[in-house]
C-alpha positions in Angstrom: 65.9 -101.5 37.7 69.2 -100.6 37.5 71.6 -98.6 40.2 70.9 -95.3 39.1 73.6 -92.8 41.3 74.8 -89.1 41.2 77.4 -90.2 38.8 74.6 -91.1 36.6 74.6 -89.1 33.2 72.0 -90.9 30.6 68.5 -90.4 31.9 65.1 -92.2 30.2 63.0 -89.9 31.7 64.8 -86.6 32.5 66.6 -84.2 30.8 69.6 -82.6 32.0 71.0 -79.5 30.7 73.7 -77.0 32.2 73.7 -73.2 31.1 76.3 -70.0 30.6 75.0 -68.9 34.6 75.5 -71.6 36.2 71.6 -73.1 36.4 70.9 -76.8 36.4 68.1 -77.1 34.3 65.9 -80.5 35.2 63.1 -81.0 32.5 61.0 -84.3 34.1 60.5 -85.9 30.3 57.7 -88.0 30.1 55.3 -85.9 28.4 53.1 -88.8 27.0 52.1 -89.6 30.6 51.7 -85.9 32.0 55.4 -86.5 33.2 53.5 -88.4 36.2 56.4 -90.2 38.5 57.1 -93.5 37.6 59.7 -95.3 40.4 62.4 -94.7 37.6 61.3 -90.7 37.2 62.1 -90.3 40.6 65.3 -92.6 41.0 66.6 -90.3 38.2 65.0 -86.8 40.1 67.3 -87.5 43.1 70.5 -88.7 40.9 70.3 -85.9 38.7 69.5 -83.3 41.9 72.9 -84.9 44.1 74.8 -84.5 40.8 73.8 -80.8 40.8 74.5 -80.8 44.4 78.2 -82.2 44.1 79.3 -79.8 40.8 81.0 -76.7 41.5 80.3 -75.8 38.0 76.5 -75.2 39.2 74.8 -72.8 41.7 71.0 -73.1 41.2 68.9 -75.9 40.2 65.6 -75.2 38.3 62.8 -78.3 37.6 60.2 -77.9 35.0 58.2 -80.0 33.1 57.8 -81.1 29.5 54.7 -81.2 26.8 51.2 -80.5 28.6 51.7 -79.7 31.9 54.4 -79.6 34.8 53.5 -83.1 36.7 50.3 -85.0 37.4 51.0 -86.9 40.2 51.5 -90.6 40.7 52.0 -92.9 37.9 48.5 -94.7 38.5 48.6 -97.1 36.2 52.0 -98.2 38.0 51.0 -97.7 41.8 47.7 -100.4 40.5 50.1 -102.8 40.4 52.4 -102.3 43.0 53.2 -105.1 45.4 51.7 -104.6 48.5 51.7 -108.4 50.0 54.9 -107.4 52.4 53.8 -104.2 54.8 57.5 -104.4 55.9 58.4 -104.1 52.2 56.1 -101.6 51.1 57.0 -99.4 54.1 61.0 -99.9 53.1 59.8 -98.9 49.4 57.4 -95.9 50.3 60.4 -94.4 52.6 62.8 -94.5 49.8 60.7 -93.1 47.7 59.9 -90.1 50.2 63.8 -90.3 50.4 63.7 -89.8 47.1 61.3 -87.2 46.7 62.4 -84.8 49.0 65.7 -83.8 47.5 64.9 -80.6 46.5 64.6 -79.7 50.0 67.6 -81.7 51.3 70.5 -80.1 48.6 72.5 -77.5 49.8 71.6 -75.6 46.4 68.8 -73.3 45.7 65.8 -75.6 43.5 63.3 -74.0 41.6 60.2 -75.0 40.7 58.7 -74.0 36.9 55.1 -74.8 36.9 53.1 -74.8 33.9 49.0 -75.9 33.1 48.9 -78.3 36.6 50.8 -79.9 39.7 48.9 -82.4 41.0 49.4 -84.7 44.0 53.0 -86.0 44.1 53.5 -82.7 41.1 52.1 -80.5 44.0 54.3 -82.0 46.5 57.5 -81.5 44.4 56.3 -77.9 43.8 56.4 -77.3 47.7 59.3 -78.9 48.4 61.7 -76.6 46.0 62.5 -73.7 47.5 60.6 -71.0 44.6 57.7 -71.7 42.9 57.3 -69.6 39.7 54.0 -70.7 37.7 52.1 -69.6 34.7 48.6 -68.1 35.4 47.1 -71.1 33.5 48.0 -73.2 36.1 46.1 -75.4 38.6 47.6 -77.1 41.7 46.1 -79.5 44.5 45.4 -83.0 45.9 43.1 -84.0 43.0 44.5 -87.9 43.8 43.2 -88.2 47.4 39.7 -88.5 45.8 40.5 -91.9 44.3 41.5 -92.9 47.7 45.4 -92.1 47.4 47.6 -90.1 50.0 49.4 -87.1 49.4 53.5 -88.3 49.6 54.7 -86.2 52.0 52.3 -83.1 53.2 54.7 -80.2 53.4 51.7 -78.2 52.6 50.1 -77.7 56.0 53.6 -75.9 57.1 52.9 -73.1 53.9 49.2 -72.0 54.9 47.2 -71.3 57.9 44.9 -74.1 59.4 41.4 -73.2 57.4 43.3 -73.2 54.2 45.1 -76.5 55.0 42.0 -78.3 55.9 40.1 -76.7 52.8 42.6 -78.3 50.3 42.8 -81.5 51.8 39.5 -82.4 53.2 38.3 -81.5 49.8 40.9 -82.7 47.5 39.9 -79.3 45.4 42.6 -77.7 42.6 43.2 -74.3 43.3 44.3 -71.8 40.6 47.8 -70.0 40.4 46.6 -66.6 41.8 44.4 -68.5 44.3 47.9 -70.9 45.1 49.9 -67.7 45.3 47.8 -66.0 47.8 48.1 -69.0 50.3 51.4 -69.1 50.1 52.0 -72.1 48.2 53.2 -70.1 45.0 56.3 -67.6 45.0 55.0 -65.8 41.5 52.6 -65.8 38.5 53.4 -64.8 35.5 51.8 -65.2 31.6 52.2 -68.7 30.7 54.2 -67.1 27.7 56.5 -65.3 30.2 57.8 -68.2 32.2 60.6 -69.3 30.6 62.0 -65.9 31.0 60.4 -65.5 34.4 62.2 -68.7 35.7 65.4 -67.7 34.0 65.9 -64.1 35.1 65.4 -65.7 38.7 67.6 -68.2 38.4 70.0 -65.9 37.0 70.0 -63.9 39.7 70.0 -66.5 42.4 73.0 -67.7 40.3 74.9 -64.7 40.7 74.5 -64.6 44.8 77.3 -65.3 46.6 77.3 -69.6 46.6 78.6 -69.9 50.2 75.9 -67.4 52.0 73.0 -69.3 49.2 73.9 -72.2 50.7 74.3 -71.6 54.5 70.7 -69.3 54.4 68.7 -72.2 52.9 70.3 -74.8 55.8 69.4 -72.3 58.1 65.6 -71.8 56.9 65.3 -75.2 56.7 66.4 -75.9 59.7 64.1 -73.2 61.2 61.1 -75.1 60.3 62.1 -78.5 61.2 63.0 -77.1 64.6 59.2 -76.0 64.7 58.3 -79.5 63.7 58.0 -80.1 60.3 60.5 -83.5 60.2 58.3 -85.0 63.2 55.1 -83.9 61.5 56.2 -85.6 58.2 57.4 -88.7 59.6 54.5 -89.3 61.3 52.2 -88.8 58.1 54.6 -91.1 56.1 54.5 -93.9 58.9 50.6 -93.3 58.1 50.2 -93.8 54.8 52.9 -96.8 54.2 50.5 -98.5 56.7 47.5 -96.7 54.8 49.5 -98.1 51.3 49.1 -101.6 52.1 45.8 -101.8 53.3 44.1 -99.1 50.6 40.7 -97.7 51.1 38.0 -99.3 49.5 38.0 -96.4 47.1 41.3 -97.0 46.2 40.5 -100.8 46.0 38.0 -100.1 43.5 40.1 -97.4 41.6 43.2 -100.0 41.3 40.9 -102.8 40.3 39.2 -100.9 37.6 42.7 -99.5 36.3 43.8 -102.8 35.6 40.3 -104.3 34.2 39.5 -101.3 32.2 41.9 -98.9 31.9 43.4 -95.6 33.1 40.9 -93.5 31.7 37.9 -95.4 32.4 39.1 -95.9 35.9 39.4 -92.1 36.6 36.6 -91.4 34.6 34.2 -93.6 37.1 36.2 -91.7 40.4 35.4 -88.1 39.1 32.0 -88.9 38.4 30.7 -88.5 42.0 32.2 -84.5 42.2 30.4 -83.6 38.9 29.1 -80.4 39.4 30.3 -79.6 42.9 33.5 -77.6 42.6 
């Protein structure tokens, strides 16, 4: 692959698009996939984010999705045939992409989040990790991928909701609706799925308009309030666990991987969804 850094400007999988207020709007553009994260989706993510970051020309950041839906996750088909015959090199590759992934969180500027039909797994996670969440009422968010026997990237999620909720969501890998998601917590607003363009806009508009130097300095400060509670030593922990977790997969995983690359993505997900029929 090659060196893909803030200086960056031609994406394959992102598009990158600057308006009259100021917002940096980041459309992940791989629509025939479900915009699921491919190692060069997110390689471009964080380039395109410290870009943003380093422009005085821009004050707000906003990341939606193109086609169906906002993000589905992994790119399984992808992570099936990942290298995982090094556990030193799968570790270096699983922090960079954590390193990668939490950007939104990491920039001094404001990120939001613009999620329409579904967020799921690594989707969810990049959801959380901006700092609003505006989604259409359509939408449905979770940890669908942890019932094929794959780990959430960087659980944020448990620092958003109280402890009932936290386990709910993840022992049972269940999608939650937008309402549902907004009443947790894990949601800023809902709107009509023909109202969030607009929705997203007019906040980002007025986020835009805030004084830069104070937008800046409050989100160091509430970030900083949380990590001071724990949330860096909580997530380091859970990624040293699942890069160790990555190279030896569960035997559901084993079977999910093995099935992907015999019989395809569909039939492989197909076979993992069949034992939850009906219980939802």
């Amino acid at each position: 692959m090659e060196i893909i850094s803030h200086e960056t400007t031609e994406y394959e999988h992102l598009l990158y698009e600057v308006d009259e207020e100021h917002v940096c709007w980041l459309t992940l553009n791989r629509p025939d996939s479900m915009n699921s994260m491919n190692e060069r989706l997110l390689a471009e993510l964080r380039a395109a984010l410290l870009r943003a970051d380093f422009d005085d020309n821009i004050n707000v950041v906003v990341i939606r999705g193109a086609g169906r839906g906002f993000c589905a996750g992994h790119d399984l088909y992808e992570d099936a045939h990942d290298d995982r015959s090094s556990i030193y090199g799968y570790r270096m590759k699983y922090f960079r992409q954590f390193d990668q992934f939490t950007t939104p969180w990491t920039i001094s500027k404001p990120v939001i989040a613009s999620v329409h039909k579904f967020a799921i797994g690594k989707g969810f996670e990049l959801a959380l990790f901006c700092d609003i969440t505006i989604a259409s009422s359509d939408t449905k968010i979770g940890y669908n991928e942890v019932r094929y026997g794959i780990s959430g990237h960087c659980m944020f999620m448990p620092w958003l909701v109280n402890m009932k909720t936290a386990k709910d969501l993840l022992l049972t890998a269940r999608d939650v609706s937008a309402n549902e998601a907004k009443d947790m917590g894990l949601i800023t607003e809902v709107v009509p799925p023909d109202e969030l363009h607009e929705a997203t806009r007019r906040k980002a508009t007025l986020m835009a308009r805030m004084p830069p130097d104070m937008q800046r300095m409050h989100k160091m400060y509430l970030n900083r309030v949380y990590e001071m509670q724990g949330l860096k030593g909580a997530t380091d922990y859970y990624l040293e666990l699942m890069s160790m977790l990555g190279v030896q997969p569960v035997p559901e995983y084993a079977e999910f991987t093995q099935m992907t690359a015999e019989k395809g993505l569909r039939a492989a997900l197909d076979h993992a969804q069949a034992r939850y029929e009906g219980l939802d």
